[in-house]
C-alpha positions in Angstrom: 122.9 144.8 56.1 119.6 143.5 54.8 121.0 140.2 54.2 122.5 139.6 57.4 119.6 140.9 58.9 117.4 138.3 57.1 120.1 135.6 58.6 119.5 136.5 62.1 116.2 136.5 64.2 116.9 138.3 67.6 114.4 137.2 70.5 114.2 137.0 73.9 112.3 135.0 76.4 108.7 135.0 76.7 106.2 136.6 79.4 106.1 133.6 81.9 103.1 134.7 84.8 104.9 132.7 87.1 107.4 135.3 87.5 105.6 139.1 86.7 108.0 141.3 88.1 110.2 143.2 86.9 113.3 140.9 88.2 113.9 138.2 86.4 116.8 136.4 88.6 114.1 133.5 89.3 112.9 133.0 85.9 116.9 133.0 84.7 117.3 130.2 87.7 114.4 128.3 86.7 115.1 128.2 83.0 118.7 126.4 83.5 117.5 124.3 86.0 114.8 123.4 83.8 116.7 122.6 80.7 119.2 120.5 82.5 116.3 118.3 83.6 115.1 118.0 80.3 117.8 117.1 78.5 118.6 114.5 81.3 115.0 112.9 80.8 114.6 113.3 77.4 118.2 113.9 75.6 119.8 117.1 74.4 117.9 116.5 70.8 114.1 116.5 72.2 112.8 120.2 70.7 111.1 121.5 73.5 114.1 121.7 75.8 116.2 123.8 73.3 113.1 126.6 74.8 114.9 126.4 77.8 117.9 126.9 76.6 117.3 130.2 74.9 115.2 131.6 77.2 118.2 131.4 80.2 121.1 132.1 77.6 118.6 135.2 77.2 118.0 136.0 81.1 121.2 135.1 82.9 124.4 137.0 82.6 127.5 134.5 81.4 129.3 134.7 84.4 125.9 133.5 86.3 126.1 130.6 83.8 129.6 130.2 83.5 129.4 129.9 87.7 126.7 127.1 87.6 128.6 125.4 84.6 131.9 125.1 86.7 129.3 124.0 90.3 127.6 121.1 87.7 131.0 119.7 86.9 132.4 119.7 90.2 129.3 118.4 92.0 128.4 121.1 94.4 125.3 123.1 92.4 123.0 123.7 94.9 119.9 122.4 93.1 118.5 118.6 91.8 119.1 118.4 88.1 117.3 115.1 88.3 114.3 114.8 86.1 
């Protein structure tokens, strides 16, 4: 056990002050939203937008993500992923 346990570092996402309560539905939004953007400006190897990445693979439920997965590829997700 101690060894995978020394494999593995569980975390979640951070305090963010621009979302203090207790629902997080926003900050899950925000997060994918965010990393899409990145990765568009900056390419899906620039560090800073793998933070993005794990903080909404931390907040959102999968079907959530698998939902706005399916709405990217078809064209009809409801926000700008433009950076």
């Amino acid at each position: 056990m101690s060894e995978l346990a020394s494999k593995y570092v569980l975390q979640t996402a951070g305090f963010d002050a621009r979302f203090p309560n207790t629902n997080q539905t926003r900050h899950c939004f925000q997060n994918y939203t965010d990393y899409f953007k990145c990765i568009a400006a900056k390419g899906e190897d620039f560090a800073p937008c793998k933070q993005f990445k794990r903080a909404y693979t931390s907040l959102c439920p999968n079907e959530w993500v698998g939902k706005w997965d399916d709405q990217r590829d078809s064209g009809t997700f409801p926000a700008s992923l433009e950076p």
